[in-house]
C-alpha positions as CSV (number, residue, x, y, z in Angstrom):
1,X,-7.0,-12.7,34.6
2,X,-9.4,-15.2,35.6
3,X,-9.5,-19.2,35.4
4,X,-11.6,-18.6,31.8
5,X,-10.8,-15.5,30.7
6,X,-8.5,-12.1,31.0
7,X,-9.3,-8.3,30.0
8,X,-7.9,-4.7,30.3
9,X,-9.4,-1.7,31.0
10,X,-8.2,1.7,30.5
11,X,-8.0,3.5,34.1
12,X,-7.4,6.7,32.3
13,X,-10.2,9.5,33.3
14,X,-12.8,9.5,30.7
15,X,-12.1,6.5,28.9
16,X,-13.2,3.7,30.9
17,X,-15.2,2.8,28.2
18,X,-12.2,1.6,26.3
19,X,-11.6,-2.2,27.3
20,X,-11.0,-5.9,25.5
21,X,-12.3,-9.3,26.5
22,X,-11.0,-12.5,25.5
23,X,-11.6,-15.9,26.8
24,X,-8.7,-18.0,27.8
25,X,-9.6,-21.6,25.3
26,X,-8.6,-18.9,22.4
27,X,-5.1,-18.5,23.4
28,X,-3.1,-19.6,21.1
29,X,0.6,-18.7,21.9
30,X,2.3,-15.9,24.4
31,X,5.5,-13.8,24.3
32,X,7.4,-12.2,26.7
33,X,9.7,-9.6,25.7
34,X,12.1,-8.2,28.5
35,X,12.8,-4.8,26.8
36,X,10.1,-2.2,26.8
37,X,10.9,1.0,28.3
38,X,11.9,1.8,31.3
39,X,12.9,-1.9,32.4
40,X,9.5,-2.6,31.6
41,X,7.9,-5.8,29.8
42,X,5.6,-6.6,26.9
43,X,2.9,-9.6,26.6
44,X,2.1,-10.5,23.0
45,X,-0.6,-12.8,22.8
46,X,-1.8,-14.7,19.6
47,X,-5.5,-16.2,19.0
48,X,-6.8,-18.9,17.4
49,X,-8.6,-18.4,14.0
50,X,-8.8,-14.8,12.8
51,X,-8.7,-13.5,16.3
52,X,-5.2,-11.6,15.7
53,X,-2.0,-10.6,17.7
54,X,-3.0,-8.0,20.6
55,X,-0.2,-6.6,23.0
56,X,-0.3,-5.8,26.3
57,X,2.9,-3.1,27.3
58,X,3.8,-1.6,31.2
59,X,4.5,-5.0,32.7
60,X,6.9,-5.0,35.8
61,X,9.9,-7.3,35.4
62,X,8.8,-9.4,38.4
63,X,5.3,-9.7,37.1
64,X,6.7,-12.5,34.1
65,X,6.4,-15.7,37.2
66,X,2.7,-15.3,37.8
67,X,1.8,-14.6,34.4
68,X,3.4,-17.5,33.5
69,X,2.3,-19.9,35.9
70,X,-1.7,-18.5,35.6
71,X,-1.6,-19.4,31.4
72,X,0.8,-22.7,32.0
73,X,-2.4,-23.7,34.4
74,X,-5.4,-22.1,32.9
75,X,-4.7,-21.5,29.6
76,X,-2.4,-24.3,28.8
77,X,0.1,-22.2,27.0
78,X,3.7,-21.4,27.6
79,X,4.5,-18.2,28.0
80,X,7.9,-18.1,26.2
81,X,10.6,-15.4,26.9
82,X,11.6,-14.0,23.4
83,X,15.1,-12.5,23.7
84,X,15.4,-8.8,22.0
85,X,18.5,-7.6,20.3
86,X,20.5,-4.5,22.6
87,X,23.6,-4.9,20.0
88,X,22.1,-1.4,18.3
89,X,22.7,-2.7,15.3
90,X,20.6,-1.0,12.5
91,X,20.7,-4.3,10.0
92,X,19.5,-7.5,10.3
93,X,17.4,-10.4,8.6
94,X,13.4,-10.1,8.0
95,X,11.2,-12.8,9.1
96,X,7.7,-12.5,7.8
97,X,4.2,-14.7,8.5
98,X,0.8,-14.4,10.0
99,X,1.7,-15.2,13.4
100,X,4.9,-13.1,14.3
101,X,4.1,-10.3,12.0
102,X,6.8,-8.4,10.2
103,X,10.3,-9.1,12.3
104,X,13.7,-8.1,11.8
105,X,15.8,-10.2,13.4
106,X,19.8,-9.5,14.6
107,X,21.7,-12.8,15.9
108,X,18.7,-14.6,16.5
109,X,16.9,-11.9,18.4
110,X,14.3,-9.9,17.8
111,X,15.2,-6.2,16.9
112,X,12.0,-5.0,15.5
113,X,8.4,-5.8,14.7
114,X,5.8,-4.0,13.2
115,X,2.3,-4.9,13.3
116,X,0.8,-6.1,10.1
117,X,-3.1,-4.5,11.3
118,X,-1.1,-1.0,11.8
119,X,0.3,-0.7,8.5
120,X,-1.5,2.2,6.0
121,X,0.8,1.8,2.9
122,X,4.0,-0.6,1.9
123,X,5.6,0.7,-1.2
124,X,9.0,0.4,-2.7
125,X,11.1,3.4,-3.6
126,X,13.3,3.0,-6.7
127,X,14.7,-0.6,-6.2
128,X,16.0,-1.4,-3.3
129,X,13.6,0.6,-0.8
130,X,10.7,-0.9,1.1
131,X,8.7,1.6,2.7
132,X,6.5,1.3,5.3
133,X,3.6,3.8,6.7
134,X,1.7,3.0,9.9
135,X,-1.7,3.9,10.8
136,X,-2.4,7.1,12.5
137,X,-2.4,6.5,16.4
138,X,-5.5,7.9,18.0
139,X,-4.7,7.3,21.1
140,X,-1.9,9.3,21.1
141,X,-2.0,12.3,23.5
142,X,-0.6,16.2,22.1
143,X,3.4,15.6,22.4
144,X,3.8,11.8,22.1
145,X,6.4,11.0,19.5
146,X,5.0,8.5,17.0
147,X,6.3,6.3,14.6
148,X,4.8,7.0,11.2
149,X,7.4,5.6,8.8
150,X,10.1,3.5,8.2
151,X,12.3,2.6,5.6
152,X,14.4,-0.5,4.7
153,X,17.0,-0.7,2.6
154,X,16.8,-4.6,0.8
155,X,20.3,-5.8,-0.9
156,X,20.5,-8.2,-3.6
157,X,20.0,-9.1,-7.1
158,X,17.0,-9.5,-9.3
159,X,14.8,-12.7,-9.1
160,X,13.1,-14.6,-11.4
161,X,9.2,-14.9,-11.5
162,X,6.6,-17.4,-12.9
163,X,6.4,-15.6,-16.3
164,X,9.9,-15.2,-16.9
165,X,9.5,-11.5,-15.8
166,X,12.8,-10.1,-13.2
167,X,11.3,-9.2,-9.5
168,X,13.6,-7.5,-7.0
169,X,13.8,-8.4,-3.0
170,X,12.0,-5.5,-2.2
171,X,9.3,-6.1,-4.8
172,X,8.8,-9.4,-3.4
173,X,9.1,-8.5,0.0
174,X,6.2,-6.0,-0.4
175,X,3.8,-8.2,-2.4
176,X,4.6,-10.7,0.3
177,X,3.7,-8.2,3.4
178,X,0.7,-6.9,1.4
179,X,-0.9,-10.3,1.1
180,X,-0.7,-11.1,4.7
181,X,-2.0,-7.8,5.4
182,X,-5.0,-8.3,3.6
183,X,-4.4,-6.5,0.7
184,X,-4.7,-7.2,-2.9
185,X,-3.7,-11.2,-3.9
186,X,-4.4,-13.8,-6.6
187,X,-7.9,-14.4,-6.3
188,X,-9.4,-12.3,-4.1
189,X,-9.9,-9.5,-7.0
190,X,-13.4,-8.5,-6.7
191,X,-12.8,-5.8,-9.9
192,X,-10.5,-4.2,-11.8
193,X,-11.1,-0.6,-13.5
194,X,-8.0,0.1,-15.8
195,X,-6.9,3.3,-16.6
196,X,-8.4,5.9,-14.7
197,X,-7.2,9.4,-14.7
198,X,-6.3,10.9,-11.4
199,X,-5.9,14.4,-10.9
200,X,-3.5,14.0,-8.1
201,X,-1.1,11.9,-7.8
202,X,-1.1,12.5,-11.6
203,X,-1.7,10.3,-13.9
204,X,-3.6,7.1,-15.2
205,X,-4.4,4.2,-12.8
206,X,-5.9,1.2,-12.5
207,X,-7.7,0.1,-9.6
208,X,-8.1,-3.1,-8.1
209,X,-11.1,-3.8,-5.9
210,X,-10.5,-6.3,-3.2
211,X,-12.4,-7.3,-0.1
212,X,-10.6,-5.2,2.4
213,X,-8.8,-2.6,0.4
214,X,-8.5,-0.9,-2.9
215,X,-4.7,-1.7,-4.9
216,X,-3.9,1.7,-7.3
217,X,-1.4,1.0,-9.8
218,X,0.5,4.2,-11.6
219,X,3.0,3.9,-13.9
220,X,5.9,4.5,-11.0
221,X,4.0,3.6,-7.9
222,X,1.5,1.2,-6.4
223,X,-0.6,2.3,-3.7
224,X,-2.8,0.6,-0.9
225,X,-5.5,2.2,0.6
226,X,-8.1,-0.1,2.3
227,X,-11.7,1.2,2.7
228,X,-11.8,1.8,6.4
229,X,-9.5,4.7,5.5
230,X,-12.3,6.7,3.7
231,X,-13.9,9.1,5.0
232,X,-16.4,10.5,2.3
233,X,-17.3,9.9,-1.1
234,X,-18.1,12.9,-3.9
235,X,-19.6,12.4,-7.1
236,X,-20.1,15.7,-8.9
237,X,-21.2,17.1,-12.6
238,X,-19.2,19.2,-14.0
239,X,-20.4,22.3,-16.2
240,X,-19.7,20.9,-19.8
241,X,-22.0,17.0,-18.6
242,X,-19.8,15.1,-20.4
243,X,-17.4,14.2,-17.5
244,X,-17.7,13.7,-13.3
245,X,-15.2,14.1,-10.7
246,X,-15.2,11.6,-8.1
247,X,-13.7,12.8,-4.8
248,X,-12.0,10.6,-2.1
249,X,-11.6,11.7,1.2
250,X,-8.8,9.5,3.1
251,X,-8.4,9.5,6.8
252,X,-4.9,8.5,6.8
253,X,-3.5,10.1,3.1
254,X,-1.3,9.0,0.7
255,X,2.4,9.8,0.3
256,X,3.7,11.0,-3.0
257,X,7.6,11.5,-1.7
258,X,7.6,14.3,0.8
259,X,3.4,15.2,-1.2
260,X,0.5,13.9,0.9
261,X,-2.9,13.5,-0.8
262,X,-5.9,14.0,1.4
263,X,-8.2,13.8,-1.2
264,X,-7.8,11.3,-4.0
265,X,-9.9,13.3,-7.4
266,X,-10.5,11.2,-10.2
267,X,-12.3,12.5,-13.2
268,X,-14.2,10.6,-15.5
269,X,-15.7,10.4,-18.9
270,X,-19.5,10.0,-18.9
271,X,-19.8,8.2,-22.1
272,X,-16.9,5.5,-21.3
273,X,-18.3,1.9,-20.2
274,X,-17.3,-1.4,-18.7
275,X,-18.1,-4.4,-19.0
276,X,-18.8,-6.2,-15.7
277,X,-18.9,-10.3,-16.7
278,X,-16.0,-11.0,-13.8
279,X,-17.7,-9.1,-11.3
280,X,-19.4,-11.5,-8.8
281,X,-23.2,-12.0,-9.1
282,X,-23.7,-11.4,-5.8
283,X,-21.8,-7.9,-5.9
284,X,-23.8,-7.0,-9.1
285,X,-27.2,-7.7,-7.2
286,X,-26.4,-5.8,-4.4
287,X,-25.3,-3.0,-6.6
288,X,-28.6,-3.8,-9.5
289,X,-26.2,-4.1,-11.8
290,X,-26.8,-6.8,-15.0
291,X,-24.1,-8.7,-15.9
292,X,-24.9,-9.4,-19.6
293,X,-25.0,-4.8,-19.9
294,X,-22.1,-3.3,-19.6
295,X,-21.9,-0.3,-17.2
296,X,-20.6,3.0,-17.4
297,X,-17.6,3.4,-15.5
298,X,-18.2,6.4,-13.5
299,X,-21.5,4.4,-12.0
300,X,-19.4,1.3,-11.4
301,X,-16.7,3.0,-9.7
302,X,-19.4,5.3,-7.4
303,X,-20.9,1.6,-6.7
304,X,-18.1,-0.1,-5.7
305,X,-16.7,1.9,-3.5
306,X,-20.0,2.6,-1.7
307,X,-21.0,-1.0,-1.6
308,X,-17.0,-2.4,-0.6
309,X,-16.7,0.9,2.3
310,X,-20.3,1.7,3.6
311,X,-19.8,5.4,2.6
312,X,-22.5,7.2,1.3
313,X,-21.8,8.6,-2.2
314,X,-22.7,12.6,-2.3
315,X,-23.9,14.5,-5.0
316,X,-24.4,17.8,-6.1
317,X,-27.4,19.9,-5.3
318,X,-30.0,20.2,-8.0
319,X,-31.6,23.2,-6.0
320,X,-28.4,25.4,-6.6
321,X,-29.1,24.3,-10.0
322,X,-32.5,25.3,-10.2
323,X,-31.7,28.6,-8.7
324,X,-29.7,29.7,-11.6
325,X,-32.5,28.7,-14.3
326,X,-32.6,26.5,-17.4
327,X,-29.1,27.2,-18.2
328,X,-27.3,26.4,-14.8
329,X,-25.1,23.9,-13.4
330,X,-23.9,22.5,-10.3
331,X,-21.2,24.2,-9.3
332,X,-19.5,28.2,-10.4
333,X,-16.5,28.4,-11.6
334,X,-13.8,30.2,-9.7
335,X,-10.4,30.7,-8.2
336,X,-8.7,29.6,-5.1
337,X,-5.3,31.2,-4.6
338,X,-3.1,30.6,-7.8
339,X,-5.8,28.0,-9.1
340,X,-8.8,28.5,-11.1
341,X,-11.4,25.7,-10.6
342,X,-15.1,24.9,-9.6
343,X,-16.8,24.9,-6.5
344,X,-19.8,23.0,-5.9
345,X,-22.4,24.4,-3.0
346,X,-24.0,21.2,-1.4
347,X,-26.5,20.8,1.1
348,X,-24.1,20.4,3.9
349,X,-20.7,21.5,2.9
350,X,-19.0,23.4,0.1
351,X,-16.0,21.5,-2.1
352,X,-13.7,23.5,-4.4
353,X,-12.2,21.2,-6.9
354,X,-10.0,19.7,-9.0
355,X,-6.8,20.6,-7.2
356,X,-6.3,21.3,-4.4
357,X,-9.8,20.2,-2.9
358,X,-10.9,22.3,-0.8
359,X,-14.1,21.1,1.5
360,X,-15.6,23.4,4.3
361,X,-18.5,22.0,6.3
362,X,-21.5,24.6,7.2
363,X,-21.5,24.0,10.8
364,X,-17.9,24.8,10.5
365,X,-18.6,28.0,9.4
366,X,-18.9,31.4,11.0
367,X,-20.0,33.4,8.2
368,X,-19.4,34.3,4.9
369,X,-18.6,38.1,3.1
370,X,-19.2,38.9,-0.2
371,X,-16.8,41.5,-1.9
372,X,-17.9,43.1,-4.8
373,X,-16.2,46.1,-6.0
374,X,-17.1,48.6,-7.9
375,X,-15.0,48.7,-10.7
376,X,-15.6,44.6,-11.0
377,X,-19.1,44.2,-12.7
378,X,-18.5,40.7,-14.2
379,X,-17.1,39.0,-10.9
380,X,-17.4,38.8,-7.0
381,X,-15.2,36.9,-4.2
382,X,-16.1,34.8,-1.2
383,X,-14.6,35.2,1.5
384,X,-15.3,31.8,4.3
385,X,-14.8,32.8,7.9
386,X,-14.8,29.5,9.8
387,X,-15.1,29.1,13.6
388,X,-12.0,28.4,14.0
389,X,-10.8,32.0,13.0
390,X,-9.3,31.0,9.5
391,X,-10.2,32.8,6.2
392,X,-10.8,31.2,3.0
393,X,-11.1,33.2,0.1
394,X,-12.5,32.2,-3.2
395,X,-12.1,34.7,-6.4
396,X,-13.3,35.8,-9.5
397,X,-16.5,34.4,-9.4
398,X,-19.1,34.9,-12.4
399,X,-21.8,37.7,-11.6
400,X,-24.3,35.9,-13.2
401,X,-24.9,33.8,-10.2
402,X,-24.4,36.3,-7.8
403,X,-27.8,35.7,-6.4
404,X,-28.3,32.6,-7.1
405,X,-25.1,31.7,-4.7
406,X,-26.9,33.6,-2.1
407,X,-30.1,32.6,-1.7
408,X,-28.6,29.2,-1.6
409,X,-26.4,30.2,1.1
410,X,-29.5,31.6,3.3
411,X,-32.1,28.5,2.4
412,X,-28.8,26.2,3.8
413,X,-29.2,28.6,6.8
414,X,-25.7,29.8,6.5
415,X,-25.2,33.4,7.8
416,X,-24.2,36.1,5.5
417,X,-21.9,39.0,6.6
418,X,-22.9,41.6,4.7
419,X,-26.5,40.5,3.9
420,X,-27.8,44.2,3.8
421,X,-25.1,45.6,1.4
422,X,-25.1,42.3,-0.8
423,X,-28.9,41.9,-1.0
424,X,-29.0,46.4,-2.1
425,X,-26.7,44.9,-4.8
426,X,-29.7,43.1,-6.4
427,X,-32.1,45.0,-8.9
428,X,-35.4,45.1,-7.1
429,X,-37.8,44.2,-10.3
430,X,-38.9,40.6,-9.4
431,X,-37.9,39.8,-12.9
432,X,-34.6,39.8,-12.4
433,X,-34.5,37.1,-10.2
434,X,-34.8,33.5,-11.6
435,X,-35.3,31.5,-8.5
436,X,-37.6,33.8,-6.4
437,X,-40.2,35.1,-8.4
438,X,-41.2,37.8,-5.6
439,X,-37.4,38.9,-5.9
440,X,-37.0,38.8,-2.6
441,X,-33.8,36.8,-0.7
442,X,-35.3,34.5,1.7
443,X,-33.2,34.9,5.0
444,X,-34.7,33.4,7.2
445,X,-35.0,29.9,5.7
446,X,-34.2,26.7,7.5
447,X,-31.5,24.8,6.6
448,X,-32.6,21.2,5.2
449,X,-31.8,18.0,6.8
450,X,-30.7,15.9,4.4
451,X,-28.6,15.6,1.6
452,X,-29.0,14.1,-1.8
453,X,-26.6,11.1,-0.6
454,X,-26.7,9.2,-3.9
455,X,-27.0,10.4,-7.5
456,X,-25.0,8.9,-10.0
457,X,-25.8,11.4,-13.0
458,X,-23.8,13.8,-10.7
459,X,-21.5,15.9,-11.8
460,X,-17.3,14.9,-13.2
461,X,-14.4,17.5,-13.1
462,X,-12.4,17.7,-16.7
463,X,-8.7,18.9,-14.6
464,X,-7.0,19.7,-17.5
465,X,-10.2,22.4,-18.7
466,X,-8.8,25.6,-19.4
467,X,-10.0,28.7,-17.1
468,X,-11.7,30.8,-19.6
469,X,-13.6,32.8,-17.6
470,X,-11.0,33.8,-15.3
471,X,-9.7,37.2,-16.6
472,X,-9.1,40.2,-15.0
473,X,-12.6,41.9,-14.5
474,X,-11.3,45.4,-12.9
475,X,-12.6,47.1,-16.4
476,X,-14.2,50.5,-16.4
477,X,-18.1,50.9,-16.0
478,X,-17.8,53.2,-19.2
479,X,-16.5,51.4,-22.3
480,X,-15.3,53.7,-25.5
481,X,-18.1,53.8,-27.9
482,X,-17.4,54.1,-31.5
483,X,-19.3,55.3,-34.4
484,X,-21.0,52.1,-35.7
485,X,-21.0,53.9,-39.3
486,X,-16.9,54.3,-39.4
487,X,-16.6,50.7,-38.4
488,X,-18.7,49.8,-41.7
489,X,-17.1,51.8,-44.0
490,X,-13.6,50.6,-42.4
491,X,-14.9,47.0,-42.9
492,X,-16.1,47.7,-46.6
C-alpha cells in the first residue's frame, strides 16, 4: 500500500505475472474478518461503481492496526472488524445484496458468504432446496479441497406473486441471487427462443438471451449458464438436410442430479422460423439480420450465441463431403460403444454426436487404425489412439466411405496406422475412387490451416433418428444363390 494506491502480487515461482492494481479514491468500504485459518485474517474490500468485492486472505492477526490506520489516513475508510460466527451452528438467516454478497448470518455474525462473481449455477431442487454451484478454481493446485456445491434447505410457506401465481422461499431466493449476479431479469432480455429440443438434459427448452448469460428453462429445471462458460460452438448438417445439431461446449458443465453435461446438443429443424421484431436493432445489424423477415431459428440461435460469447461457430467440412461424390454428406454414420450416431470429420477435430459427444482434436492424436475384417464387407471400425495413451473406438462404419474417410484423414495430415494394409484394401482402377481421380491416397498432404469457422447451412442432428444402418455385418462373402426360374414359378 501506498498513499494512492495498494496491489498484490503473486510471489509464487512462475506466476509473477499474476497481480491486481487498484487506486485508493475507489475504496469504497473494508472488512476485517478475524477467522480465516490458521489464526489468520481476511481483508474484503468493496469499490465504487462496478469495480466489485476482491479479497485479500493470509493476514497476521497483528497486521489489522496498520491496515487500519493506513486506509483511516489515505483512503478515508474505516476498516470495520466484522465478527464471524464459531457457535458451529449449521442454520442461520440469509442476507442478500450487491455489496455483502450472499451471507448467512447466525446471531448477528457472519457464518458464511459466498461470492456472487463465483457462482456457475443457482437452482432449486423440489421445493424447499436452493442449490448453489461455484465456479471452477483454477488456481487450485493437484490435492486442494474445493468447494463446488452447497445446498440450503429454505423453510416456509408459499408466497404470493404479482399475477396471483404461488412462489416459494427458495424460488424467490434464487430469482433474487440470479439478478444480482447478472443473470437473466425483467428487462434485460435481449431474446427469447421457445421450445427448443435438447438432446441432453432431455427435453424442450426455451432460451433466454441476456447480456451476460443465457437462462434455459425445462419443464422441471431452470438453468444458468453465462457465455464466458463456453468454450466452442458446433453447427453441423446432418445426413437427411432437413435438421442441424448445434453443439455447446461448457467449461464448467451443467448438473442434472448426480448427471453432468459437458456438452449442451440441441437439434433443430431447418425449415422452422422466428420472428425477430423484439430483437434490438442494433443486435440485428451486427448479426445482418432484417427485422421486418423473419429468421430461421437454427441461424438465429448460431448468431446469437456467436455475437453475445465471441465464439466462433464451426461447421462441417464440405471437402469430406466432396470426397464421397454427389451423394455424400458431412458426417458417416456409426457407433460408439452401446450408441449408434454420426461423426462428423472436421478440419481440426473429429465430433461424434448426438449423445454422448464425443470430440477429439488432431493434435491430440497419435494415430489412427483401421480394422476391417474379413468376413465384414459392408463396415469398418476406427480405432483413435490419442497421445495421452487412451483408445477410442468407433464401429460399424459404412464401407462406402472407406476411402473417402481416409484420404481425409491424410490431407488433415493425421497419421494412419496401418496405411499400407488399409490403402492394399482399395481396388487400384482409378475409377473406383471418387475424390482422386489418379486413385491414388495422397499421404503426404499438409494439413490446412484453417477451418470453415462459420457456415450456417451446416449440418443438424435428428436424436431420436433410428440407426438403420447399424446391423450386424459379420455375413459370409458367399451368399446362397437360388434358381431365379423356381422363385418365378413360386411367385406365379
Amino acid at each position: 500500500m501506498t498513499s494512492e494506491q495498494l496491489g498484490w502480487i503473486c510471489t509464487e515461482q512462475g506466476s509473477s505475472d499474476a497481480k491486481v492494481q487498484f487506486a485508493g479514491a475507489e475504496v469504497a468500504s473494508a472488512a476485517w474478518h478475524r477467522s480465516c485459518g490458521k489464526g489468520r485474517g481476511l481483508l474484503k474490500l468493496r469499490f465504487k461503481g462496478d469495480g466489485g468485492i476482491s479479497r485479500f486472505a493470509g493476514f497476521k492477526q497483528e497486521d489489522l492496526g496498520a491496515l487500519k490506520a493506513h486506509m483511516k489516513k489515505h483512503f478515508k475508510v474505516q476498516l470495520e472488524e466484522q465478527p464471524v460466527a464459531t457457535e458451529g451452528w449449521s442454520w442461520g438467516d440469509w442476507r442478500l445484496s450487491a455489496e455483502d454478497d450472499f451471507q448467512i448470518m447466525i446471531n448477528n455474525k457472519l457464518g458464511a458468504e459466498v461470492p456472487l462473481s463465483d457462482l456457475s449455477q443457482v437452482t432449486v431442487m423440489g421445493k424447499t432446496d436452493l442449490n448453489i454451484e461455484l465456479m471452477e478454481d483454477d488456481t487450485a493446485k493437484p490435492g486442494d479441497d474445493i468447494l463446488n456445491e452447497v445446498r440450503f434447505y429454505i423453510p416456509g410457506v408459499s408466497l404470493p406473486t404479482a399475477g396471483g401465481l404461488s412462489e416459494q422461499p427458495a424460488e424467490r431466493l434464487r430469482d433474487e441471487i440470479q439478478k444480482l449476479a447478472g443473470v437473466s431479469a425483467t428487462g434485460e432480455v435481449i431474446a427469447h427462443v421457445p421450445d427448443l429440443p435438447v438432446v441432453a438434459p432431455r427435453g424442450r427448452h426455451d432460451f433466454e438471451f441476456c447480456d451476460n448469460s443465457v437462462k434455459i428453462h425445462g419443464k422441471t429445471q431452470t438453468y444458468t449458464t453465462k457465455y464466458r462458460n463456453i468454450s466452442r460452438l458446433f453447427l453441423l448438417t446432418m445426413p437427411n438436410d432437413n435438421q442441424l445439431v448445434f453443439v455447446m461446449g461448457l467449461e464448467q458443465p451443467l448438473r442434472q442430479g448426480q448427471q453432468l453435461h459437458q456438452f449442451l446438443v440441441l437439434t433443430l429443424d431447418k425449415e422452422r422460423m422466428i420472428s425477430v421484431k423484439n430483437i434490438p436493432k442494433e443486435r440485428l445489424q451486427a448479426m445482418s439480420m432484417s427485422p421486418t423477415e423473419d429468421q430461421p431459428v437454427y441461424s438465429l440461435v448460431a448468431k446469437l450465441f456467436k455475437e453475445l460469447s465471441g465464439k466462433a461457430v464451426i461447421a462441417a467440412a464440405s471437402e469430406f463431403k466432396e470426397l464421397q461424390g454427389t451423394n455424400g454428406s458431412f458426417c458417416v454414420r456409426c457407433s460408439y460403444k452401446a450408441q449408434p450416431g454420426f461423426l462428423f470429420p472436421l478440419k481440426k477435430s473429429m465430433l461424434f454426436v448426438t449423445k454422448p459427444v464425443v470430440w477429439i482434436r488432431y493434435d491430440n492424436v497419435d494415430n489412427i487404425e483401421f480394422g476391417v475384417a474379413q468376413m465384414r464387407r459392408n463396415s469398418f471400425d476406427l480405432a483413435i489412439h490419442t497421445t495421452s495413451k487412451t483408445t477410442i473406438e468407433f464401429s460399424q462404419v459404412d464401407r462406402q466411405v472407406y476411402e473417402a474417410v481416409l484420404t481425409f484423414f491424410q490431407r488433415m495430415g493425421v497419421k494412419i496406422a496401418n496405411f499400407k494394409e488399409v490403402s492394399s484394401q482399395i481396388a487400384a482402377p482409378a475409377t473406383r475412387t471418387r475424390g482422386n481421380k489418379t486413385g491414388k491416397l495422397e499421404q503426404d498432404l499438409a494439413p490446412e490451416d484453417e477451418e470453415d469457422d462459420e457456415d450456417y447451412e451446416d449440418e443438424e442432428a435428428d436424436a431420436d433418428e433410428s440407426d438403420d444402418d447399424n446391423e450386424d455385418d459379420s455375413e459370409p462373402e458367399e451368399e446362397e444363390k437360388k434358381p431365379p426360374a423356381k422363385r418365378a414359378r413360386r411367385g406365379k
